[in-house]
N, C-alpha and C positions, 0 to 999 in steps of 0.2 A: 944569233947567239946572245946579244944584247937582252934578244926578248925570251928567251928561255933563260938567263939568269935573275933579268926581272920577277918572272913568274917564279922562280926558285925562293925569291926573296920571300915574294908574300906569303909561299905556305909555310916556312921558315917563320914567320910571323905570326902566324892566324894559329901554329903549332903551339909556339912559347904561349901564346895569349891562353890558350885553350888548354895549356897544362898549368898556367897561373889560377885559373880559375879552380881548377883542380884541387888545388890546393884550399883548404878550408881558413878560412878567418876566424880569427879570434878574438871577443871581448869577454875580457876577466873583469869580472865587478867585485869590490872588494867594500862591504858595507859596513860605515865605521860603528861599533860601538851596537849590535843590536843581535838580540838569541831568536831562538827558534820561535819561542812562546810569542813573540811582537809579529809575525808576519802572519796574514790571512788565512792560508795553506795550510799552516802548521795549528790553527785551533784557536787563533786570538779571537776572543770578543768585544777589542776596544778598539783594533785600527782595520782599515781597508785596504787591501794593498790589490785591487782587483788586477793591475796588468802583471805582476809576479805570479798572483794565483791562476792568469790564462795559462803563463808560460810553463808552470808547474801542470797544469792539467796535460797540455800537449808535449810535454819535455819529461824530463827526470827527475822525482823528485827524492833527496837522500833524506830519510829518515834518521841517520845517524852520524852528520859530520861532527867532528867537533874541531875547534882552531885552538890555540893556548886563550888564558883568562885577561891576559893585555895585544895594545896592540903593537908594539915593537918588537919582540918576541913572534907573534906571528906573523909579521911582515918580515922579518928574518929568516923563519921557517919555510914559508908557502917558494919566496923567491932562491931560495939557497937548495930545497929538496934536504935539508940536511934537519937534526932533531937540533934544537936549541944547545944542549950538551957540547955540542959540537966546534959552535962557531958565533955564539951571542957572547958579546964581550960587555956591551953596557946601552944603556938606552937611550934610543934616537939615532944610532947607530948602526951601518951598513959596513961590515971589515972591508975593504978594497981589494983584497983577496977572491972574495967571493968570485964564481962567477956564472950569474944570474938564469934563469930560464928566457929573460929578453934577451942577453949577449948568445945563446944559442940560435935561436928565433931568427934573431937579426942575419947570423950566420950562415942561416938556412935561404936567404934571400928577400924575407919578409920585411915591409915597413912598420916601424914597430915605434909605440908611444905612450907613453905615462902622463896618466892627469890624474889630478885631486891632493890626497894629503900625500906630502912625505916623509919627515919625520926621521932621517934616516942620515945626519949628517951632522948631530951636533958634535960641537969640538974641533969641525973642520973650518979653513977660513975661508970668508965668503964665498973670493973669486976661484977656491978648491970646491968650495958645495955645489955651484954653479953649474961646474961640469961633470959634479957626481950621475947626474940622467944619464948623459952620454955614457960616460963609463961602466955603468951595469947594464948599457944593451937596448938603450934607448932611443931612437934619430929626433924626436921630437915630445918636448912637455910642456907642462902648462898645471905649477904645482904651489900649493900653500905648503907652508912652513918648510922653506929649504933654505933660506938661510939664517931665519931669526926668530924668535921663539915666541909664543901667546900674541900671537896676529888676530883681528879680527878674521874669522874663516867666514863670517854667513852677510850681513847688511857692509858696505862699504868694505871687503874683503881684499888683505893683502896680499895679492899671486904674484907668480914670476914665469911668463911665459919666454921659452927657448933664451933665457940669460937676460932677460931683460922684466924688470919690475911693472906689471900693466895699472893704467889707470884705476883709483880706488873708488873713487867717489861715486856713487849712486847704483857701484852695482851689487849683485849678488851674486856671491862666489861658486855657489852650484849650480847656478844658471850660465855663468861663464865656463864654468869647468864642463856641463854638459852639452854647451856651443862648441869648444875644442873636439871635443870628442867627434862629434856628427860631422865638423869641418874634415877633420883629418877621414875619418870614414868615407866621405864623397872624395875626396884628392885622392884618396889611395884606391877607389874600387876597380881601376882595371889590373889592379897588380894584388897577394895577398899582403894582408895585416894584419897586425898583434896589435888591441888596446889594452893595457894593463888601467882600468880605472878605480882606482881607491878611493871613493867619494867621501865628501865631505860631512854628510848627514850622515847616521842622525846621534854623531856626538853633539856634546852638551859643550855651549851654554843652549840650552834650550830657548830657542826665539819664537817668536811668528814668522812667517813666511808668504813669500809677497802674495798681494791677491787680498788679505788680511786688513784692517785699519788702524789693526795696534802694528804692524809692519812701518806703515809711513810715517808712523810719530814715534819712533822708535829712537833715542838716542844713546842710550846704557849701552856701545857695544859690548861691553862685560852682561849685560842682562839674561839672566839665567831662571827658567822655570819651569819644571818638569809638566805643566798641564799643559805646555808646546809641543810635546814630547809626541803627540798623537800627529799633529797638523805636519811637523817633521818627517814622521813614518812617512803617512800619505804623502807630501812632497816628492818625499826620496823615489815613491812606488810610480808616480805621473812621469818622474825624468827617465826611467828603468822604461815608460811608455814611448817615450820618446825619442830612445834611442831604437826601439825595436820600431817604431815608423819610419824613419831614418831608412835603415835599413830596409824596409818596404819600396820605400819610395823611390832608394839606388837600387833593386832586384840584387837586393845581395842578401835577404833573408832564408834561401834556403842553401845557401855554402858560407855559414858565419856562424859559430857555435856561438854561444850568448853563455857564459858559467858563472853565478853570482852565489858568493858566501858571504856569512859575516864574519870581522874580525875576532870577536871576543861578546860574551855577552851581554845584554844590557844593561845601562847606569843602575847603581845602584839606589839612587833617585826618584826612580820608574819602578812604579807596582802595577802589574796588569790582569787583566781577570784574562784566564786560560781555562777551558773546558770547565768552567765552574769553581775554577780555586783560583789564588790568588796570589801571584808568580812578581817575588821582589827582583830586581835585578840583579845580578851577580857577577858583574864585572871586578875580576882581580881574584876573582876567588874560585877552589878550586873544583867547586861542587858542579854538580852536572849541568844548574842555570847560568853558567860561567863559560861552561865553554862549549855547550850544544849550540850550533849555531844553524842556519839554514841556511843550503845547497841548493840550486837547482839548475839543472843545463839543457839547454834548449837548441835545437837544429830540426828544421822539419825534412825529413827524409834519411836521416842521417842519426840522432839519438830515439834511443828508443822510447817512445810515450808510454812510463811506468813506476810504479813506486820503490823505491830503491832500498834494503834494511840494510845494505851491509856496511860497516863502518867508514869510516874516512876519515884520513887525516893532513894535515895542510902539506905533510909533503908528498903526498900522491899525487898533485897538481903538475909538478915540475914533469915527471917521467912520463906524466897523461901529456902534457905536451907535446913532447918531444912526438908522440906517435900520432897526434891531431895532425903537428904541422911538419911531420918528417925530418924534424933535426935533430943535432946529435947530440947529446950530453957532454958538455965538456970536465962535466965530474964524474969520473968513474964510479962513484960509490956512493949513493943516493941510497936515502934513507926509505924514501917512499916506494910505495909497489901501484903502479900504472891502473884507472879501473876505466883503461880505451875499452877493453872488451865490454864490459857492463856496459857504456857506454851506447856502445852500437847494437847490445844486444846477442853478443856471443858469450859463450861457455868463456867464464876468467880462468886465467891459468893458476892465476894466485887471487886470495883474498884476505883482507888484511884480520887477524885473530885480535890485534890488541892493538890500544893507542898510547902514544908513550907523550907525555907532555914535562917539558924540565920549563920550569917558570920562574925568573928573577924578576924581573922588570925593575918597579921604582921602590925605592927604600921600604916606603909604607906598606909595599904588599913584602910577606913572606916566602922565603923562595920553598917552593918544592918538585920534586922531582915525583911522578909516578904514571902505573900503568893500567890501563884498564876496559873491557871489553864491555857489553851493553848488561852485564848483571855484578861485575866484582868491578874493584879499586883498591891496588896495592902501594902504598907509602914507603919511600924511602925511609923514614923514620920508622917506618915496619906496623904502621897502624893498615888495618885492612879492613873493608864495610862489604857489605850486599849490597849495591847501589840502587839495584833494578826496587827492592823494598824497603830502603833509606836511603832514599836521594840525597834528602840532606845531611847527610852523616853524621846521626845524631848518637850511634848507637856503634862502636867498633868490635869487631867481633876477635873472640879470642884463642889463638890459634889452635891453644892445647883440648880445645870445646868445637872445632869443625870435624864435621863427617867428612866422608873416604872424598865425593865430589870439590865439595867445598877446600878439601886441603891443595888437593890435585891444582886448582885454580890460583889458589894462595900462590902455590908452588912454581909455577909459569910465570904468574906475574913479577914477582919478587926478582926471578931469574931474569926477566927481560930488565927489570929496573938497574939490578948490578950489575947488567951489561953493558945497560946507555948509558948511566946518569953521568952528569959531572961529575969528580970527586972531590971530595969535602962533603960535612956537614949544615946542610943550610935550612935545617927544619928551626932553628932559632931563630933565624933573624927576625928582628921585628924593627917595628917603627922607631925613631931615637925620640926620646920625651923632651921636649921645650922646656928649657930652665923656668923656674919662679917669675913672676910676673910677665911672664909674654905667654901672646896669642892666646890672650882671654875672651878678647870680642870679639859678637860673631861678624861674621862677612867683614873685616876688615884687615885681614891679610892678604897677601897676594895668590891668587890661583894660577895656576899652569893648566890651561884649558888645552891639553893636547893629547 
């Protein structure tokens, strides 16, 4: 008897183990501050990013995401499943209400963990930001700016791993932040796991990066210069290799989806030659090099190796979720529509027509709310372009002068917009003007490098 409930035990064992496996992993990469036009894949002529473009050749790659034009805003969005309109109260800021696609995850059985930036707690106090991770659905992090504002992120970088402030001196923050990651990856692989990584590159200040000789005589942590800006990329695209070894080397790379976007698009600092023209940054802004950003998701056996047109928007991610790792929604009413199927390769039930972005962020950008599919862009303020043949919306077209097509489109989009938007008026806002005699000279104000 003894030995037959032995023997019960273990397949009782070997069962759970074998339906853990089952279960898919997931690493979310969340790439701070950079568009489509900067990555390999998508047409750049100045940087490298050859282990994103493998991943993109054998994986999915979306020709059409796009995230909101900052990054607080879409870190609100992607994690919440909800439109900005909804639930963005001010920036740097996470409502505590929320609740997250990791508190799902977690819920679901998964070990689940956040590294890189967070950004997502000012106004609270310390020992409350501390434990903001835990409370949006996270067992374990290892995150810059959570509790205190314009930290060194990249040479000597200020982290705070699981509540406790880690040694600064000598290291590099993305090299630590992508040791966490791999660490947690090997501890957890006989069980599933969620990595939410919001990495730290490749916002500005634009540095060298180790390996470099202007890196070890490096003392300006403030030191800022957009012709880094390259050596950054490639940086960013080597740790992106590094984790996909990682995972080689645990045999966990064919049950681990890999899904990396970017935040917002890039600095406006950076001008990069793209297919022959020459693509300024458009972080904050609302044009298309603002907020097109690159997708790609990778599982070999599992996502389908193919080019992807159809739109996306940062709250698709939440509901794709839920159906990657089998958990449940604990918000009824998600903004996003799920693209599991494309994903794998089946017929989508739904596919998403339009992208609706409500954008406040920081004083200096403009808020605006609007919606728009891969040829028009409808304004809350009621201005409306042909995006697909003025991108950069130089030219608004005017209502009482569109054909039967064109009104048709006006007409949808408008409607979607006075559905979602926040209400009020926020096509005014603008910057406030510094009185008489201040902030004349340059570079010597303070920056918030966040």
């Amino acid at each position: 008897m003894k030995l037959k409930n032995q023997i019960i035990t273990l397949l009782l064992m070997m069962s759970f183990s074998v339906m853990a496996q089952e279960k898919k992993n997931v690493i979310m990469i969340l790439i701070d501050d950079i568009g489509a036009e900067a990555i390999g894949c998508y047409g750049t002529d100045d940087y490298k990013t050859p282990n994103i473009d493998r991943l993109a050749e054998t994986g999915m790659k979306f020709e059409n995401a796009h995230a909101t034009p900052l990054c607080t805003p879409t870190r609100v969005k992607i994690m919440s499943g909800k439109y900005n309109s909804h639930n963005y109260k001010r920036f740097g800021f996470l409502p505590q209400h929320v609740k997250t696609f990791a508190n799902a995850i977690k819920d679901a059985g998964y070990a689940t963990a956040i590294a890189g930036k967070w950004q997502l707690s000012y106004g609270r106090e310390k020992e409350d930001a501390l434990k903001d991770p835990y409370h949006f659905g996270f067992d374990e992090y290892c995150l810059w700016n959570l509790t205190e504002k314009g930290l060194p992120r990249y040479k000597n970088a200020i982290l705070t791993k699981n509540g406790k402030r880690l040694p600064s001196e000598g290291i590099y923050g993305p090299d630590v932040i992508n040791s966490f990651v791999n660490d947690f990856v090997k501890k957890n692989k006989k069980k599933p796991f969620f990595v939410y990584y919001t990495m730290l590159l490749t916002h500005d200040p634009f540095q060298p990066t180790p390996g470099m000789p202007e890196y070890d005589t490096l003392s300006d942590l403030k030191y800022d210069d957009p012709k880094y800006f390259q050596s950054n990329v490639e940086y960013m695209d080597k740790m992106i290799g590094q984790i996909v070894e990682n995972l080689k080397k645990n045999k966990l790379d064919k049950n681990t989806v890999i899904m990396f976007i970017g935040d917002n698009g890039t600095s406006t600092k950076v001008t990069t030659n793209w297919q022959g023209q020459q693509i300024r940054g458009a972080k904050g802004k609302s044009i298309q090099h603002g907020t097109h950003v690159p997708f790609v998701a990778y599982c070999p056996g599992f996502v389908k190796p193919q080019i992807n047109e159809n739109l996306v928007d940062l709250t698709d991610f939440y509901p794709t979720l839920m159906q990657i790792t089998g958990a449940k929604a604990p918000e009824t009413e998600l903004n996003g529509i799920s693209f599991y199927d494309q994903l794998v390769g089946k017929e989508p039930k739904e596919v998403r027509d339009f992208v609706f972005i409500s954008s406040f962020g920081k004083k200096k950008y403009p808020g605006k709310q609007y919606a728009f599919n891969t040829k028009f862009k409808y304004y809350s303020s009621g201005a409306f372009y042909n995006i697909k043949k003025d991108p950069m919306e130089k030219k608004k077209l005017e209502v009482a002068q569109l054909k039967e097509k064109e009104k048709k489109q006006h007409d949808y989009l408008k409607a979607r917009v006075d559905e979602l938007k926040k209400p009020g008026d926020f096509s005014n806002m603008k910057k406030k003007k510094k009185g008489k005699g201040k902030g004349k000279g340059k570079g010597k104000g303070k920056k918030s490098h966040s």
